[in-house]
C-alpha positions as CSV (number, residue, x, y, z in Angstrom):
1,X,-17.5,-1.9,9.1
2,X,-13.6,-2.2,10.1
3,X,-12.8,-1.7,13.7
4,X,-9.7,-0.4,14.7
5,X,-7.3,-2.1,17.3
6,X,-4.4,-2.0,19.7
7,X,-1.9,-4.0,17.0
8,X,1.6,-3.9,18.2
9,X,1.4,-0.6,19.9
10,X,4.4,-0.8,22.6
11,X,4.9,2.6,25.2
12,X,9.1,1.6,25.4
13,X,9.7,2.2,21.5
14,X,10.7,5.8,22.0
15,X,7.7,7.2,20.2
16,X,4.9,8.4,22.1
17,X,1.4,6.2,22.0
18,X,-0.9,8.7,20.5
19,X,1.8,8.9,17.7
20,X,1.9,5.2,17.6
21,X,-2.0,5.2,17.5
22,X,-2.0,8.5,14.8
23,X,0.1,5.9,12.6
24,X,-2.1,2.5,12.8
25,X,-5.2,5.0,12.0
26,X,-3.8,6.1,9.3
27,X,-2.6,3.3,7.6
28,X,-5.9,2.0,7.9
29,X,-7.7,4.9,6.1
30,X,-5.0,5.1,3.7
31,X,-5.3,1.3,2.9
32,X,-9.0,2.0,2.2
33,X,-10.3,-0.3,5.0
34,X,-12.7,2.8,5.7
35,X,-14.3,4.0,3.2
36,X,-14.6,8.0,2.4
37,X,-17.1,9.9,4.4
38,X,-17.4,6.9,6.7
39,X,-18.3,7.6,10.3
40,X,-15.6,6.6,12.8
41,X,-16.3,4.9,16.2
42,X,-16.2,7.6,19.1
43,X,-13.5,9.1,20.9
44,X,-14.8,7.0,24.4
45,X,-14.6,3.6,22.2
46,X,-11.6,4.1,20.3
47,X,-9.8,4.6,23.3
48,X,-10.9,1.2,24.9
49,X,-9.9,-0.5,21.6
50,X,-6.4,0.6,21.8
51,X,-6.3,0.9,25.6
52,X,-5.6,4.5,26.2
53,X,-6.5,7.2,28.3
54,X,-8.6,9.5,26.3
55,X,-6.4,12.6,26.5
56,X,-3.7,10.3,24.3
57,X,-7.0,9.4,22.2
58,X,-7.6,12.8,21.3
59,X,-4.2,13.6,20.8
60,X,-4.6,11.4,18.3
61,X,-7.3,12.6,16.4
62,X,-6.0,15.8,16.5
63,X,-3.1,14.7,14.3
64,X,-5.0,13.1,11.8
65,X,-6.9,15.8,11.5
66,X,-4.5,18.1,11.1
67,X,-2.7,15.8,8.1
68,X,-6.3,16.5,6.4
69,X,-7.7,12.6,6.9
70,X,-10.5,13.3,9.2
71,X,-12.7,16.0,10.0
72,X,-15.4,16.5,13.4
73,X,-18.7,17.4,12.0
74,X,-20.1,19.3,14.9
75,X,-23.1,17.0,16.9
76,X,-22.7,14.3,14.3
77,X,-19.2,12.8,15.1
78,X,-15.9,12.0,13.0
79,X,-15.8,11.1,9.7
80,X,-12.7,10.0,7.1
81,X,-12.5,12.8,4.6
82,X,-12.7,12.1,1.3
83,X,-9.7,11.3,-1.0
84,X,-7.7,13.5,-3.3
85,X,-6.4,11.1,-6.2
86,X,-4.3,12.4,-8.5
87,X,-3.8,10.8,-12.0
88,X,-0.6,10.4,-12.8
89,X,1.0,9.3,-15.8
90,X,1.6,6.1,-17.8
91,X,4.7,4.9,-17.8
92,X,6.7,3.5,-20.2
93,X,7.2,-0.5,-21.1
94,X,10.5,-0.8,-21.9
95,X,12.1,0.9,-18.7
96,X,9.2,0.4,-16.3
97,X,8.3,-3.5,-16.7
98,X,12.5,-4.5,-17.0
99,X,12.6,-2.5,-13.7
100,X,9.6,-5.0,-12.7
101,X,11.4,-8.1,-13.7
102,X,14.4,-7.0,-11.9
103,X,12.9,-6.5,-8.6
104,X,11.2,-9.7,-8.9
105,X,14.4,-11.5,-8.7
106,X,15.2,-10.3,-4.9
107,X,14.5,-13.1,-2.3
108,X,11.1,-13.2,-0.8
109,X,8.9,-14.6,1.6
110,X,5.1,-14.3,1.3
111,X,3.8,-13.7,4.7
112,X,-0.3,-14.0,3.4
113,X,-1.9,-15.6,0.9
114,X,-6.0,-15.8,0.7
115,X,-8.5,-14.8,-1.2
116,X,-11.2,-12.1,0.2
117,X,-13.7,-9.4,-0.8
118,X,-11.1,-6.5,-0.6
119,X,-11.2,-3.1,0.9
120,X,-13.7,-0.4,-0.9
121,X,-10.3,1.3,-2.0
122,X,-9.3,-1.3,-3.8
123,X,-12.2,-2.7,-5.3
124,X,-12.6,0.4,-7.0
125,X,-9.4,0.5,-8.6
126,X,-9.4,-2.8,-9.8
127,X,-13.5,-2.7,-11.0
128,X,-14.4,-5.5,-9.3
129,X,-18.2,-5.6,-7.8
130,X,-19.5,-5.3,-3.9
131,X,-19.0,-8.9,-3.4
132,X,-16.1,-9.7,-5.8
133,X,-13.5,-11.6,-4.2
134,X,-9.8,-11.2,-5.3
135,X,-6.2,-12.7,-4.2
136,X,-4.3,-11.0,-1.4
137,X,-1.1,-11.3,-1.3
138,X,1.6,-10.0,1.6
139,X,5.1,-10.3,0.9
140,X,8.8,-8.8,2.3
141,X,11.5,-9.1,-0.4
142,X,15.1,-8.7,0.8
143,X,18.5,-7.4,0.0
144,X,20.7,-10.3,1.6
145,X,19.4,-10.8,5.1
146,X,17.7,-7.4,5.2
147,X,13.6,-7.0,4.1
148,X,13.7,-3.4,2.4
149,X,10.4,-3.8,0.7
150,X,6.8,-5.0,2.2
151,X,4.4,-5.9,-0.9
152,X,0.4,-6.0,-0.2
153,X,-1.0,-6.7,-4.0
154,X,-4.2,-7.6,-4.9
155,X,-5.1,-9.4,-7.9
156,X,-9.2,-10.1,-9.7
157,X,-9.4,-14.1,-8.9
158,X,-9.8,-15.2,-12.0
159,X,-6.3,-14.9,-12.3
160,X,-5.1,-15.2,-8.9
161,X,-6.7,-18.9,-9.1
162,X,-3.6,-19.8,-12.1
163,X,-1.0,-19.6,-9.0
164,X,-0.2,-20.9,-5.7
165,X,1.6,-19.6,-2.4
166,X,4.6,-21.6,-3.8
167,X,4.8,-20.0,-6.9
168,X,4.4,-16.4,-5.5
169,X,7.2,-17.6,-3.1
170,X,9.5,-18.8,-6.5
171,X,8.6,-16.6,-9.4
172,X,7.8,-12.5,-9.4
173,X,4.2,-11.9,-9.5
174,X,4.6,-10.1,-13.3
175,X,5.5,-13.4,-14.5
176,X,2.9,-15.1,-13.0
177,X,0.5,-12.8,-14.5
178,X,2.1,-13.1,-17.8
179,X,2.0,-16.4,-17.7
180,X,-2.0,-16.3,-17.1
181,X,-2.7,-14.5,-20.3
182,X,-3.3,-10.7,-19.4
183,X,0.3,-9.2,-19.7
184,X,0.8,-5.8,-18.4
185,X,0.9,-2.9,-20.7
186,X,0.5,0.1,-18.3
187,X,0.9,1.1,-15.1
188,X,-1.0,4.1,-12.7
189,X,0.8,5.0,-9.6
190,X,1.5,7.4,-7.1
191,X,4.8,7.9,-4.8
192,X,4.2,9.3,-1.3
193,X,6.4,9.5,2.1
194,X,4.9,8.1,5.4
195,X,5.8,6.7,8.5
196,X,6.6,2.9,9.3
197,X,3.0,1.5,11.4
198,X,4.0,-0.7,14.3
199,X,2.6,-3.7,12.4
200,X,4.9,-2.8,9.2
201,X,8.1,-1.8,11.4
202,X,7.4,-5.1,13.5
203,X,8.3,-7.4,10.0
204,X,10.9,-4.7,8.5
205,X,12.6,-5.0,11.8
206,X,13.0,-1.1,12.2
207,X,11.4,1.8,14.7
208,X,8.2,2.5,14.6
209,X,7.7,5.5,12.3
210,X,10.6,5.3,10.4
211,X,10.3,7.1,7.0
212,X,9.4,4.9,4.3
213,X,8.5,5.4,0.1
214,X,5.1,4.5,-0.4
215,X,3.9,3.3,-3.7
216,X,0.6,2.5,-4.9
217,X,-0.1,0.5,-8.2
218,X,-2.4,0.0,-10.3
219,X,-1.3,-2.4,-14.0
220,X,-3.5,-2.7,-16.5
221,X,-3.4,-5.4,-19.5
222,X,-3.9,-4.5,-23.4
223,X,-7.4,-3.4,-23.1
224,X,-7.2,-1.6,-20.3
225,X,-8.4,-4.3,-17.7
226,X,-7.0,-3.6,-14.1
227,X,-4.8,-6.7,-13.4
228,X,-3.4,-6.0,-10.0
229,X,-3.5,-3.9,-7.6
230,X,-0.2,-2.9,-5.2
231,X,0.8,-1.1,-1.9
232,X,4.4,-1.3,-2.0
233,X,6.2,0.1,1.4
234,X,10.3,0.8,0.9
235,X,12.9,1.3,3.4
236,X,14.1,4.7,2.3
237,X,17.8,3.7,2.9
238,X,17.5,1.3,0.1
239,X,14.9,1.9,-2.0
240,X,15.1,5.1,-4.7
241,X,13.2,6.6,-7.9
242,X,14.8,7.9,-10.5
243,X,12.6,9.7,-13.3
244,X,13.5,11.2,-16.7
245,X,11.1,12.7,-17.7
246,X,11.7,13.4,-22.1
247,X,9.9,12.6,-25.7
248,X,10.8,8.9,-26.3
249,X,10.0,9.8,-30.3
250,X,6.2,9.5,-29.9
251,X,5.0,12.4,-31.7
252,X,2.9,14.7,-29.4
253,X,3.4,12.4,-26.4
254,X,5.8,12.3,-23.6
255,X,6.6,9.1,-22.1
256,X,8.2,8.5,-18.6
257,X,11.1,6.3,-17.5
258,X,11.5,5.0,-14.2
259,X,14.4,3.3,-12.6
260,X,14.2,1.7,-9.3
261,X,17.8,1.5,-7.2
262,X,18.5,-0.7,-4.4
263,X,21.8,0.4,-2.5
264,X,23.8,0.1,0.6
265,X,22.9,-3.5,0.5
C-alpha cells in the first residue's frame, strides 16, 4: 500500500501547512497511487508522517473531504471515494496529433526514466495485468528558459523497451511510438484545474498551489490498444485549449478539434 509523506512541505511559502498537506494528498489519490475505496492510514499516523500537529492534520482531511475525495465511515476509518470518470470524446487526427508533433518540438529534460508495475489507476487505463510492468517517464518541457509543462506518461513495455532516456530527451514521445509500430489513432482525455503540489511547484519553479491545467491522456493505436498513458500538468499563464466543436463532413458524427497555445513566452 502507498504511504504518504512530508515531500517538500515548507511552513515560509505563504500557504498554510494543512493546505500544503490537502495538496500532496490529493495528488496522490488523483494520480491513482490509492486505489478507490482504499482505507487510509489514521489521523494519529498521518500526522507523524508529515510532522504535524494533529489539529493541521485534520484540517486537512476536512478539505479533502469537502472536495468529495474522501469520506469517514463512522467506527471504520477513512477511505478514498470512488472515482467519477467521465468519457469524453475522441478527437480528431488531423488537428489533435499536428498539435502533438508540435509540442514535441519544445526543449525538454526527462527528470525519470524506469520501468515499474504502475499505479492501479493507470494500469487500468492502459489494460495491463496486476504485475505488468510499464515505462515511466517524468519530463518538464520549456518555453526558452521557463518549464511550463511537467509530463508523467506511462507507456506498456513492450514498447517502452524500443527507446532510451536519450531518445525521450531528443525526439517527442509520439514519434518514438510511431516509430515502434503502434501509431496513435485516438485519443481519451479529460481537462481539469488544480493546484501546483510542493513537489510539482519545487521543478516548475513557482508557489506552491499555483493554478495549473491538468490533462490526463489516454492514446490508443488502430485497434484500439491503449499505447500510453499521460498526466500532463500546464502553467496556466502559458498553456491554453482551444476547442471547436463542428461536423468535419462525417455523416452523423461530430468530430473535435483541439488546439494547444503556448504564449507570453
Amino acid at each position: 500500500m502507498a504511504t504518504f509523506n512530508k515531500k517538500n512541505l515548507n511552513a515560509s511559502l505563504g500557504v498554510p501547512l494543512h493546505r500544503q498537506i490537502f495538496l500532496v494528498m490529493k495528488e496522490a489519490i488523483l494520480s491513482g497511487n490509492y486505489e478507490d475505496g482504499a482505507l487510509l492510514p489514521g489521523e494519529q499516523d498521518l500526522s507523524r508522517s508529515f510532522d504535524v500537529s494533529r489539529a493541521t492534520m485534520r484540517r486537512a482531511l476536512s478539505d479533502l473531504q469537502s472536495e468529495g475525495l474522501i469520506e469517514k465511515r463512522h467506527g471504520r476509518g477513512t477511505f478514498v471515494k470512488k472515482a467519477a470518470r467521465n468519457e469524453t470524446p475522441s478527437l480528431h487526427e488531423s488537428t489533435f496529433f499536428n498539435q502533438l508533433r508540435e509540442a514535441g518540438k519544445m526543449k525538454v529534460k526527462v527528470l525519470e526514466f524506469e520501468y515499474l508495475v504502475p499505479p492501479p489507476q493507470v494500469r487500468a487505463e492502459l489494460k495491463l495485468a496486476a504485475n505488468q510492468v510499464a515505462q515511466r517517464a517524468v519530463r518538464l518541457r520549456f518555453l526558452g528558459n521557463q518549464p511550463v509543462l511537467h509530463l508523467t506518461t506511462y507507456v506498456p513495455e513492450h514498447i517502452g523497451r524500443t527507446y532510451t532516456r536519450t531518445d525521450l530527451g531528443q525526439k517527442p514521445l509520439y514519434d518514438l511510438i510511431q516509430r515502434s509500430g503502434a501509431p496513435y489513432t485516438k485519443a481519451v482525455q479529460t481537462i481539469e484545474a488544480t493546484l501546483a503540489a510542493p513537489s510539482v511547484a519545487t521543478v516548475l519553479k513557482l508557489e506552491t498551489g499555483t493554478p495549473l491545467l491538468h490533462i490526463k491522456r489516454c492514446v490508443f493505436d488502430k485497434d484500439g490498444n491503449p499505447v500510453e498513458y499521460l498526466s500532463a500538468l500546464g502553467v496556466s499563464d502559458f498553456n491554453k485549449i482551444r476547442m471547436i466543436l463542428g461536423d468535419e463532413g462525417e455523416r452523423d458524427s461530430v468530430n473535435w478539434k483541439v488546439t494547444y497555445y503556448q504564449s507570453g513566452g
